[in-house]
Each structure stands twice: as structure tokens, then as C-alpha cells.
C-alpha positions as CSV (number, residue, x, y, z in Angstrom):
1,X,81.3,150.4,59.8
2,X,78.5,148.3,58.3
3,X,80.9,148.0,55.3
4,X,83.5,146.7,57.5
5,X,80.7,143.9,59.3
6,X,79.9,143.1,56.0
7,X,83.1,142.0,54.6
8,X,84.3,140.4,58.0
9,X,81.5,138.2,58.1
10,X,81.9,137.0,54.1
11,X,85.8,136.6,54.8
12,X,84.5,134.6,57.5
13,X,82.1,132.4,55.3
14,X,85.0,131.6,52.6
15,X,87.4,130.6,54.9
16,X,84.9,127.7,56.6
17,X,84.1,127.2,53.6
18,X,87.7,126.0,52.2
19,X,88.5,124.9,55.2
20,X,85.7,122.2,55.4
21,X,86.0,121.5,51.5
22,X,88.6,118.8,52.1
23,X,86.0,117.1,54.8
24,X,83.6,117.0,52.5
25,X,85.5,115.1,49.6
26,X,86.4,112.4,52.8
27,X,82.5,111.9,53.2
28,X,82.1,110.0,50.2
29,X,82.2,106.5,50.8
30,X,83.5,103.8,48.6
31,X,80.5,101.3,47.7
32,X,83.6,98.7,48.0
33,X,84.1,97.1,51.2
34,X,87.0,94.8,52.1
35,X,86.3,91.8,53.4
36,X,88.8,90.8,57.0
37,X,87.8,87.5,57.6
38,X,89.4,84.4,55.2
39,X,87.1,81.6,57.2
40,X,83.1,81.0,57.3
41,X,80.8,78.7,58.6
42,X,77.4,78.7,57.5
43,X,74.0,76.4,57.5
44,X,71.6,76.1,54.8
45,X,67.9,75.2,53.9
46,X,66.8,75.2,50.5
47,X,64.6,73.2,47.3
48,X,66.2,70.0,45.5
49,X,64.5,69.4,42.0
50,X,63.6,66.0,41.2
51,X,65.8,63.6,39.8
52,X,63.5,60.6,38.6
53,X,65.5,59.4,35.0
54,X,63.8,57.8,32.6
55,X,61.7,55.3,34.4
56,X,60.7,57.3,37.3
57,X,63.0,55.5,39.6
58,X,64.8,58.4,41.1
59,X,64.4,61.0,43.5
60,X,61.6,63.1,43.8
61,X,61.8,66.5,44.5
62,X,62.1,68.2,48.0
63,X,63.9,70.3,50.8
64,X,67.7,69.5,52.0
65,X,69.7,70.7,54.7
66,X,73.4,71.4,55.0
67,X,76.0,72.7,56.6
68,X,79.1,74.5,54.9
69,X,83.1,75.6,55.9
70,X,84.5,77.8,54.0
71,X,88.6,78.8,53.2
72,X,89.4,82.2,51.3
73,X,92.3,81.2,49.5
74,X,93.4,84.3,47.3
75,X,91.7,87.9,46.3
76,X,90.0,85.6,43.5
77,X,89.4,82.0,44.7
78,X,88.1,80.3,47.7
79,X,86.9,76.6,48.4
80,X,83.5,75.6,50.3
81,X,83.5,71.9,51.8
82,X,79.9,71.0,52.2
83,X,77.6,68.3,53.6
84,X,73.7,68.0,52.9
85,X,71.1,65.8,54.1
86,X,67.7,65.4,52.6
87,X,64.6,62.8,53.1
88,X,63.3,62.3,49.8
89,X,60.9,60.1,48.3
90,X,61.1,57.6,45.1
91,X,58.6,55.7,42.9
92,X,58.4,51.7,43.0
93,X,58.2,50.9,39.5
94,X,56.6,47.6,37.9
95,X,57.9,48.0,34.0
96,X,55.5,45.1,33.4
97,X,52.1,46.7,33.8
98,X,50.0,46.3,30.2
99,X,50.1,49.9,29.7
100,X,54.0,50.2,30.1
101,X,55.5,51.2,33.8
102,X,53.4,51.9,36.7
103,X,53.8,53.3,40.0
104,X,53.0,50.7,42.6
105,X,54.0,52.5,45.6
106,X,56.5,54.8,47.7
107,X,59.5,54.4,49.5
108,X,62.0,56.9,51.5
109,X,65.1,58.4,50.0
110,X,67.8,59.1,52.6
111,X,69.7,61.0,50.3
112,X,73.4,62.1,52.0
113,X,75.8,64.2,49.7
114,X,79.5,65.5,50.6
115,X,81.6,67.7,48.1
116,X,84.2,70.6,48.1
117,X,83.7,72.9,45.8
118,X,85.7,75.9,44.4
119,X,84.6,79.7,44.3
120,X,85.3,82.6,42.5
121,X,84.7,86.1,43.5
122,X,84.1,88.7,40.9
123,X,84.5,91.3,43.6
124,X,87.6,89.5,44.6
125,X,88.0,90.6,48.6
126,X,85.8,93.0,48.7
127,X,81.9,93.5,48.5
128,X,80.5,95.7,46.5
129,X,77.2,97.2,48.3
130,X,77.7,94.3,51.4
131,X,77.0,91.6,48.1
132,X,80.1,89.5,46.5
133,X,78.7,87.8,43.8
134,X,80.2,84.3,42.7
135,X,80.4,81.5,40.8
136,X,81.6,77.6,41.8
137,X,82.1,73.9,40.6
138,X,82.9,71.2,43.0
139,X,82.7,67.1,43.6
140,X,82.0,65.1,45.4
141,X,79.8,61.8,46.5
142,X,76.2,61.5,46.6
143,X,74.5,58.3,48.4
144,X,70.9,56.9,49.5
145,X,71.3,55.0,52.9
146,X,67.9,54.0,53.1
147,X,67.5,50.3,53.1
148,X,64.6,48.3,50.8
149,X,61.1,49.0,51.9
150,X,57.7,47.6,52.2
151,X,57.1,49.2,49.0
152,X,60.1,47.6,47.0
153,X,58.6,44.0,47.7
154,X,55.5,44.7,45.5
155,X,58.0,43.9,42.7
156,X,60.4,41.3,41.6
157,X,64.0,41.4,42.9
158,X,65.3,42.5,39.2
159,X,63.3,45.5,38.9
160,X,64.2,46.8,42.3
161,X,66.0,50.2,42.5
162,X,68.9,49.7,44.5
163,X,71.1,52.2,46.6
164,X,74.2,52.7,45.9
165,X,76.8,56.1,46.6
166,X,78.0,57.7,43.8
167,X,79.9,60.6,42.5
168,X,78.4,64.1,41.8
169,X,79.7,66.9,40.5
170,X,78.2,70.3,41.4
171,X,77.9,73.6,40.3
172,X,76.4,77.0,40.2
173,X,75.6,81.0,40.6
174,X,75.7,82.4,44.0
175,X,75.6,85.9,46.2
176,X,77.1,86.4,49.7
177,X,75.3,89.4,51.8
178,X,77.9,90.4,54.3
179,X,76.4,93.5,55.9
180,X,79.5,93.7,58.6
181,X,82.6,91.5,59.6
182,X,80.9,88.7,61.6
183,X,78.1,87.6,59.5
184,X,77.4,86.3,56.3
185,X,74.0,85.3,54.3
186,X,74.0,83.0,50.9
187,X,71.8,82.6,48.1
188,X,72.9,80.0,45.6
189,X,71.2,78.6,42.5
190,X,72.5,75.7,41.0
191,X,72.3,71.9,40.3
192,X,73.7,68.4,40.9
193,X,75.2,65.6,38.2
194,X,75.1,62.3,39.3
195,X,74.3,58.9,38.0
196,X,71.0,56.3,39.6
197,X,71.3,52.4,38.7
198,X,68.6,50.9,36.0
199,X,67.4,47.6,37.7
200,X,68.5,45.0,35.6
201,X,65.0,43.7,35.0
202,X,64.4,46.8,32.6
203,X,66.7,45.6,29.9
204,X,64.4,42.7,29.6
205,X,64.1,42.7,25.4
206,X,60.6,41.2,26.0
207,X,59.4,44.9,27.7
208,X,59.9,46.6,24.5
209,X,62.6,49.0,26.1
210,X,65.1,50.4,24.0
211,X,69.3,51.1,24.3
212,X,68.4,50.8,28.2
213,X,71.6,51.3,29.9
214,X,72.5,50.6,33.6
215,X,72.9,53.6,34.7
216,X,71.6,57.0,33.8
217,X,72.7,60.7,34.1
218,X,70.2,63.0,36.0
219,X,70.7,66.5,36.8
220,X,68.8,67.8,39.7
221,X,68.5,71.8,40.3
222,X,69.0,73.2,43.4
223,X,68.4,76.6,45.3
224,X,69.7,76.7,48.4
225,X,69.8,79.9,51.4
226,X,72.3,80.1,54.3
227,X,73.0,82.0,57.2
228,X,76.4,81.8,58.9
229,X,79.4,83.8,60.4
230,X,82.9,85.1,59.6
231,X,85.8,84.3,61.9
């Protein structure tokens, strides 16, 4: 009888056993996650390198704010229309101090930049771990709307920095957190090319300057975090 008990109860144990095999293969989880929503819109604080040029005129470094909406266009591609505002500050520079330039003061940099810029996934749709790593390039316009200051008057007219809007390309690395459907979180590292005016004064041949042009490249680098939601 004990026999009988005994081979009930491992008949028993094989059959639960097969039957819950197939449960057990659905139980493991994909670390790929696909990704419903196609639009975002997010907010961002983050650290804006300096951006002085040659002769110190340009921006210093500081913290910039922004806002971003966001299109996903295809499994592989999506574009980001973004606007930033930061309040920077700049050297006022005399080029004719006996030891070469010299910082006479500091002024305010209202610095206001607008571009669109297009992503590419390289999880396509999908997240892999809730993280979609990307990369983007984009354009756009960058402009100071801060007038002359007290500052700027300690020099002559022709060695003023003046503020003018100009175009910027941008690009960069970046990672999306989504941990559900609804919201979204943004790391991006990056920078900013853009061109600042030389003051006329500073070709001057008598200053000793060199091939000084009127304008100047400067490349700015940029990390940036944002927090925003999926819809």
C-alpha cells in the first residue's frame, strides 16, 4: 500500500512539474521595453562651459535653463525643438593696458538660444533596462539681448563687445530613463558652436595683435539634466 502512496504522490510531482514548465519559461522578462508614446515634453537645468575667445570677450561659464518638445519620427530617428535661457556674465576688455589686455569690469550676458535638433536611438523604440541611449546634431540661433552696461563705458566705443544673434550648431551624447509610459528623465553631454564679434578696435596694427579676425569660433560644452513626460 505504501508502495502504491509512494508512486501516486511522485506521479503527482512530475505532472506539476510539466505542467508548470511552460509558466516558468513565460517568467523571463525581456530587458527590452517598447516605448508607446511618440511625443515628449521635458524641462532642463544644467552647466554651460565658458565661451570667452581669444580676448576674453565672451561668455563666462554658468547654469542654463530650457525647455524641450520632442517628435518620434521612425524606430530610428526623432527631432527635439529646444529653447534655453541663461544669465551669464562677460569680461570688459581694454586691449590697451601696458601689459597687453586687461579686465576692467563685468557686465551681464542674457544669453537666449533656440535650435531643433535630430536624434538617433540605438535602441530604436524600445529601452533597454528603462535607458535608450542616443546621439543628436541640431541648429539653430544663439543671441545676447542684454544691452551695453555701466561696465562697457570704461572703454572706447571700438573696443566694445557688441551683441549680436547668431547661428549655432549643436550636438552631443545623451540617455533617456523612461522607467514607465508617462515619464521620462535626460542626461545629455554635449557642446555648442557659435561665432562672438571681435570689436573693431582690436585690429588696431599699433596693439601688436596678429591675423585678428572679426569674428571668432568658440565651442562651449554643455551638460544638461531634464525631467519631463510622455504623451
Amino acid at each position: 500500500m505504501r508502495h502504491r502512496s509512494t508512486v501516486a504522490v511522485h506521479g503527482l510531482a512530475a505532472t506539476l512539474l510539466v505542467a508548470t514548465a511552460p509558466l516558468a519559461a513565460q517568467e523571463i522578462s525581456s530587458p527590452y521595453r517598447f516605448v508607446e508614446s511618440n511625443r515628449e515634453l521635458s524641462f532642463s537645468v544644467g552647466a554651460i562651459g565658458g565661451a570667452e575667445g581669444r580676448f576674453g570677450l565672451g561668455a563666462e561659464d554658468g547654469v542654463g535653463f530650457g525647455a524641450k518638445v520632442g517628435f518620434t519620427l521612425s524606430d530610428l530617428l526623432g527631432v527635439d525643438f529646444g529653447l534655453g535661457y541663461a544669465d551669464l556674465t562677460r569680461q570688459v576688455i581694454d586691449p590697451t593696458g601696458e601689459e597687453g589686455p586687461v579686465s576692467v569690469g563685468e557686465a551681464s550676458v542674457t544669453q537666449i538660444t533656440i535650435d531643433a535638433r535630430l536624434r538617433a536611438s540605438l535602441t530604436g523604440r524600445r529601452t533597454w533596462h528603462r535607458l535608450q541611449p542616443y546621439i543628436f546634431m541640431g541648429l539653430g540661433l544663439r543671441g545676447d539681448f542684454a544691452d551695453d552696461q555701466e561696465a562697457d563705458f570704461a572703454v572706447a566705443e571700438e573696443f566694445r563687445a557688441e551683441t549680436s544673434t547668431k547661428f549655432m550648431v549643436r550636438g552631443g551624447v545623451g540617455m533617456r530613463f523612461i522607467p514607465g509610459q508617462k515619464w521620462v528623465a535626460r542626461v545629455e553631454l554635449g557642446g555648442l558652436l557659435y561665432r562672438i564679434d571681435t570689436p573693431p578696435g582690436f585690429s588696431n596694427e599699433e596693439l601688436g595683435f596678429e591675423q585678428v579676425e572679426k569674428n571668432e569660433f568658440v565651442s562651449p560644452a554643455t551638460l544638461e539634466f531634464s525631467l519631463g513626460f510622455l504623451f
